[in-house]
Structure formats: structure tokens, C-alpha cells
C-alpha positions as MATLAB code, in Angstrom:
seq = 'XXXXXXXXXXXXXXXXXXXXXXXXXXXXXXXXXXXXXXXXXXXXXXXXXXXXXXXXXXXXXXXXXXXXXXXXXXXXXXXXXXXXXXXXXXXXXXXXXXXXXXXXXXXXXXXXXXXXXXXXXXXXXXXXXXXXXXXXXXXXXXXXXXXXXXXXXXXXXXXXXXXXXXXXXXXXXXXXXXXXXXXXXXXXXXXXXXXXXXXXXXXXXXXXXXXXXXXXXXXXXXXXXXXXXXXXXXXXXXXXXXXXXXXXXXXXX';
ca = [
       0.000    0.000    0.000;
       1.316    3.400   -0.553;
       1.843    6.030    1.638;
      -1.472    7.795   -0.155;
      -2.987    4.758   -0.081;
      -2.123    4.378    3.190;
      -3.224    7.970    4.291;
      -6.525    7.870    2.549;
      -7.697    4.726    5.039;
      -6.120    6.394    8.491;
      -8.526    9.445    7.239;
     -11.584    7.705    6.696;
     -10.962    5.225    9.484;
     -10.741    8.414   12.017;
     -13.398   10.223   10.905;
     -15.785    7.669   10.580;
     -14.825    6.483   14.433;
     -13.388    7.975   17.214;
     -12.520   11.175   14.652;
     -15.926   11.278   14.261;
     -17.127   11.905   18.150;
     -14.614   14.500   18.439;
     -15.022   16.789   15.242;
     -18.545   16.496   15.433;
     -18.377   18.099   19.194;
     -15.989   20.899   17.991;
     -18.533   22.113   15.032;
     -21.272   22.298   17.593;
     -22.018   25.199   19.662;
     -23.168   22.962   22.261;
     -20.725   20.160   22.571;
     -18.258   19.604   25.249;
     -15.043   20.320   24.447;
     -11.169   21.203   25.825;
      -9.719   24.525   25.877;
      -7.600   23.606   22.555;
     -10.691   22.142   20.849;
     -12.352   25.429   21.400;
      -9.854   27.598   19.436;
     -10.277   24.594   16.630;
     -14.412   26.100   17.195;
     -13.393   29.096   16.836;
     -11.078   29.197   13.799;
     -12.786   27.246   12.039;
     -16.090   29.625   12.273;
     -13.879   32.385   11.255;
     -13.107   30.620    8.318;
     -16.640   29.829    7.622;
     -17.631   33.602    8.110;
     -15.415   34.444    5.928;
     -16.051   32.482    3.074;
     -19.812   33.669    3.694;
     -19.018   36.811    3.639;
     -16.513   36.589    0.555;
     -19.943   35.563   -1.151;
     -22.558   37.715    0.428;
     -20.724   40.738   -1.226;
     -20.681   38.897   -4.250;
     -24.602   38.372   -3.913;
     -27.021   35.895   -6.825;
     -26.264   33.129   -3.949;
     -29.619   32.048   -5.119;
     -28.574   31.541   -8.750;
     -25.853   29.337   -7.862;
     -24.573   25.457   -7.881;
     -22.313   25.148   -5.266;
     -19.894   21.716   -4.567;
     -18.513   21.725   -0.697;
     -15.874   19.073   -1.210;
     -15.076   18.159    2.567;
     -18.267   19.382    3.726;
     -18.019   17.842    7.441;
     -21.069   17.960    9.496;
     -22.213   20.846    6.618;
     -20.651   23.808    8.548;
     -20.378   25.588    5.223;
     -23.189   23.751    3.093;
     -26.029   24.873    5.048;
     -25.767   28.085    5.467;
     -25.335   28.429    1.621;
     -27.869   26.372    1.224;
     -30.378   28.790    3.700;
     -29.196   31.460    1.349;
     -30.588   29.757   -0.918;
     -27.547   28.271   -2.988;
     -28.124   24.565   -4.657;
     -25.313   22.688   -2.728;
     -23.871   19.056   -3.407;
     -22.051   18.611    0.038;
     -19.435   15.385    0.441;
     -16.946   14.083    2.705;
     -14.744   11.026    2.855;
     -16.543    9.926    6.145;
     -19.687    8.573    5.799;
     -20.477    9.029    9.702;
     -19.742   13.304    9.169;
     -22.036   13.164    5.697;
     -24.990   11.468    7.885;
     -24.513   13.654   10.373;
     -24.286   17.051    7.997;
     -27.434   15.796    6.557;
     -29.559   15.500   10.190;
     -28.583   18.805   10.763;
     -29.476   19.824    7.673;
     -32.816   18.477    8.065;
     -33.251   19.998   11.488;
     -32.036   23.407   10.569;
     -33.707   24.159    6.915;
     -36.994   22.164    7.393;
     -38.951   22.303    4.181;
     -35.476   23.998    2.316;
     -33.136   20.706    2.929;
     -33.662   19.567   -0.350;
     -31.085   22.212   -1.104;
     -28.642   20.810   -0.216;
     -27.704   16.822   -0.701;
     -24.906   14.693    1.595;
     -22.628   11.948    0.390;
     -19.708    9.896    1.193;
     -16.882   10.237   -1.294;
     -12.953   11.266   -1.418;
     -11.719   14.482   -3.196;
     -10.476   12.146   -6.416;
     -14.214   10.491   -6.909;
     -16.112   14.112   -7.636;
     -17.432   14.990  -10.932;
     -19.684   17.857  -12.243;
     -19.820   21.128  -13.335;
     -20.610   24.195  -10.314;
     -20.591   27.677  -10.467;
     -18.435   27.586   -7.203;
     -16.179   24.500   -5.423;
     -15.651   25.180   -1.929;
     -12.280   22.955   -0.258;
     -12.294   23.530    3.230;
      -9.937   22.281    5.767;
      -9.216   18.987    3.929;
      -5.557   19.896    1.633;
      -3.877   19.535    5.129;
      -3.981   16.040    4.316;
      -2.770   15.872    0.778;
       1.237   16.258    0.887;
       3.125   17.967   -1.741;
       3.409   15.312   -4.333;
       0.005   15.290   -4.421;
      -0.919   18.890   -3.612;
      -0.364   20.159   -7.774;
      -3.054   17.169   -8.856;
      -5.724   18.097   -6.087;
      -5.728   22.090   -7.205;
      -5.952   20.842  -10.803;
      -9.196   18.604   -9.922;
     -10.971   21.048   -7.996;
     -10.471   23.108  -10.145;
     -12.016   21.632  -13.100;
     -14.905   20.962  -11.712;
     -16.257   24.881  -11.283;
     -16.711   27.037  -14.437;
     -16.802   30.250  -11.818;
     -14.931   30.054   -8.602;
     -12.909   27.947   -6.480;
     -12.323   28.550   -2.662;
      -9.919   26.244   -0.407;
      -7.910   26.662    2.788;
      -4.705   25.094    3.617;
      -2.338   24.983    6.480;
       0.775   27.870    6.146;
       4.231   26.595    6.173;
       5.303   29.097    8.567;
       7.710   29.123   11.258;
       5.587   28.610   14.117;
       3.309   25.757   12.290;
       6.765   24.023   11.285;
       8.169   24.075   14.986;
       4.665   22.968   16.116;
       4.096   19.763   13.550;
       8.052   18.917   13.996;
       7.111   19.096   18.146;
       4.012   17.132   17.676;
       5.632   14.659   15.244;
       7.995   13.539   18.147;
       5.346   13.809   20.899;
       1.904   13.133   18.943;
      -0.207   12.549   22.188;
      -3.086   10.391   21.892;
      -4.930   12.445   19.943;
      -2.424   12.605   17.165;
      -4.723   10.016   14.578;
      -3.295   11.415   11.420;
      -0.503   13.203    9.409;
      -0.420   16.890    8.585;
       0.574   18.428    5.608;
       1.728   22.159    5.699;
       1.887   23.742    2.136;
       4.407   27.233    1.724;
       2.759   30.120   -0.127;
       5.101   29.978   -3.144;
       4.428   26.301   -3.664;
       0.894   27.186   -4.178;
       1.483   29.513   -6.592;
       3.891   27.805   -8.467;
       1.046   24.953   -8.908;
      -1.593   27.771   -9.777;
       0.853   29.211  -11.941;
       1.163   26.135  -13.891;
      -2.118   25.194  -14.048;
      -2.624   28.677  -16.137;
      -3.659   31.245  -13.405;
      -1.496   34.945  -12.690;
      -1.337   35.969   -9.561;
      -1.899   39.835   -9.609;
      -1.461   39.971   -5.775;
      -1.706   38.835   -2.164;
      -2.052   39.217    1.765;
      -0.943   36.579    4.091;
      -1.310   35.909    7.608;
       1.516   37.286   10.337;
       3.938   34.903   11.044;
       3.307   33.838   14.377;
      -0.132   33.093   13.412;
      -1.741   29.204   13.566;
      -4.361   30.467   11.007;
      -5.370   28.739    7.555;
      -4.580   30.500    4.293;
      -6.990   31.751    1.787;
      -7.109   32.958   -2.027;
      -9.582   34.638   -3.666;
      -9.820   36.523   -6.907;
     -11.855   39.898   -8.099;
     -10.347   41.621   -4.850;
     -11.119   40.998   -1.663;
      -9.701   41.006    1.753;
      -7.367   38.266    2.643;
      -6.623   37.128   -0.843;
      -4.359   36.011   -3.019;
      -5.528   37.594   -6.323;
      -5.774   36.390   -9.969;
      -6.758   37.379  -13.053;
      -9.070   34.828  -15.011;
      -7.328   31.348  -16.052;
      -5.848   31.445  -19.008;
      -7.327   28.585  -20.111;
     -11.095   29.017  -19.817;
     -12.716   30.466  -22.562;
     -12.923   34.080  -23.478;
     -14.353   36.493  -21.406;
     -15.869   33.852  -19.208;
     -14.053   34.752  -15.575;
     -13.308   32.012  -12.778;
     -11.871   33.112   -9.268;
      -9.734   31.147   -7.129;
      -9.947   32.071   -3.402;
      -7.750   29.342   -0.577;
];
């Protein structure tokens, strides 16, 4: 088996198990957690209002087919979804899908058909959406594989594409290279930390220009985003060079 191989089982394995009981508490307001867990909460809902708000400026939320690829417990998918976006929400784990789905049941009522829940990996997702959202999952694809993922994601949206990954900065190094000798029990399965020019080398290559960016302070444990068409916190492009004329896509991570 190879090491993705290998890493593709841990993943599901966790998160359909013991991963399962203990993500699912962190992305509720309600659950019990640890003092460490609740910063998880907390960044994590930071990235989510983000995003939201990346896309409430942008408006016609309404008009548009969203894929959250590494939806979770649906975080992300159903609040599009209650503003009204059509959403096609997956994870690897079947245990977070079914669980994304209850709440999505429970929280939009007569709107959940908005928004539909399945279990499949990153590689397995086809279609065609106005907007793929990545969120929180390339921490688990390393380098070698890192170039192959963008590419995927990315053809799957004729608009936008919006992912997070974790900064290879000095503190996250020092912290993964502490945490790789002393992993704790929690430690369930391997981190991959991705630098800023590596990403946009691979964009880059795959035919976008970066016209620009903002990244997070050094000492900061935060995710990275891009986005295109000029927002705050973004890496900005100008349209890929390989879509079709005047048809713009956006990249945000």
C-alpha cells in the first residue's frame, strides 16, 4: 500500500470512528469540548464567516450550484444552502455526511432539499458548479500530491474555487516537527503544511497569474486563503488562461 494509499484509510478510518465523536463536538455550539478544541471552534467559524461573507458581497447566492468538497457535518453547506444556494455537500466519512445531513434536516426544514450529503474522497467528484468550496481537507494531501488536487478542484467549477490550507510558517513548522515527536493520543493522522510559493507555483502552472496577495503574520496558527476579483485576505488572480474568453473564474484558498 502506498503512503497515499495508506493515508486515505487512516482518514476515513478516524473520521468515521473515534474522529468522528470528536469533530462532530468541535462544530457544535453545544458540545463539550477542551480549551484547545475550542480555538479549533473558533477558527474554524472564522473561516466559515469568511467564506460567507466573501460571497454575500458577491450576492445571486440564489442563482448558484455550489460543490462543498469536505463538507463535514455541513458547517459551510447549510448556510449556503439557507441562502438559498443549490449545494452538493461530500466528505470522505460517511459518519460526518450522515450527520451534515440531520442537521441539515433539522435546521432548513422544508429547504433541505437544497442541499444533498454523500460519502466520497476528493479524487471520486465529478460535475460542473458555479463555485467548489475545499475547506480544511488539503492539510492532508502532501506535496506530491498537492499540484493534482488544485488541478481537480479546479475543473470541476466554471466560476470560482475557494480552499484553505495549512501555512508553512515558522511557528506551524516548529509545532508539527514538536508534535511529530510527541503526537499525544490524539495525534490520529498526518499533517501536511503547504508554503505560499508552492501554491502559486502549482496555480501558476495550471494557467492562473497571480496579480497579488495578503498573508497571515507569522506567528499566526491560522489557515490560508485565495480569492480573486479583490477581496480582503486574498491572493488575487486574473481569469485562467485557459477558460474560454471572457468567461471569468476566481480562485480564493
Amino acid at each position: 500500500m502506498s503512503l497515499e494509499q495508506e493515508d486515505k484509510v487512516v482518514v476515513k478510518e478516524y473520521f468515521n470512528t473515534k474522529g468522528f465523536d470528536r469533530w462532530s463536538r468541535i462544530y457544535s455550539e453545544d458540545g463539550e469540548i477542551n480549551n484547545v478544541q475550542k480555538d479549533i471552534r473558533e477558527g474554524h467559524q472564522i473561516t466559515i464567516d469568511t467564506i460567507l461573507q466573501w460571497l454575500d458581497e458577491e450576492g445571486n447566492l440564489s442563482q448558484r450550484k455550489i460543490c462543498d468538497a469536505g463538507c463535514g457535518v455541513g458547517s459551510l453547506a447549510i448556510p449556503l444552502a439557507q441562502r438559498g444556494a443549490t449545494v452538493s455537500a461530500s466528505d470522505i466519512s460517511e459518519s460526518m455526511a450522515n450527520e451534515g445531513r440531520a442537521r441539515a434536516d433539522a435546521i432548513l426544514g422544508a429547504d433541505a432539499s437544497r442541499v444533498t450529503f454523500e460519502a466520497a474522497d476528493l479524487e471520486s467528484l465529478a460535475g460542473s458548479y458555479d463555485l467548489v468550496c475545499c475547506v480544511d481537507v488539503l492539510i492532508h494531501y502532501p506535496d506530491e500530491k498537492l499540484r493534482d488536487m488544485i488541478g481537480h478542484l479546479g475543473s470541476l467549477t466554471t466560476g470560482q474555487l475557494i480552499f484553505s490550507f495549512a501555512p508553512r510558517t515558522p511557528l506551524l513548522a516548529l509545532l508539527k516537527k514538536v508534535g511529530d515527536f510527541f503526537p499525544g493520543p490524539s495525534k490520529a493522522t498526518r499533517a501536511y503544511l503547504h508554503a505560499e510559493d508552492e501554491v502559486v507555483s502549482i496555480l501558476s502552472e495550471l494557467g492562473f497569474k497571480v496579480v497579488g496577495a495578503v498573508r497571515p503574520e507569522q506567528n499566526s496558527t491560522s489557515p490560508q486563503f485565495c480569492k480573486w476579483n479583490g477581496h480582503e485576505f486574498e491572493l488575487r488572480a486574473s481569469e485562467n488562461l485557459a477558460a474560454p474568453p471572457n468567461f471569468p473564474r476566481s480562485m480564493k484558498f
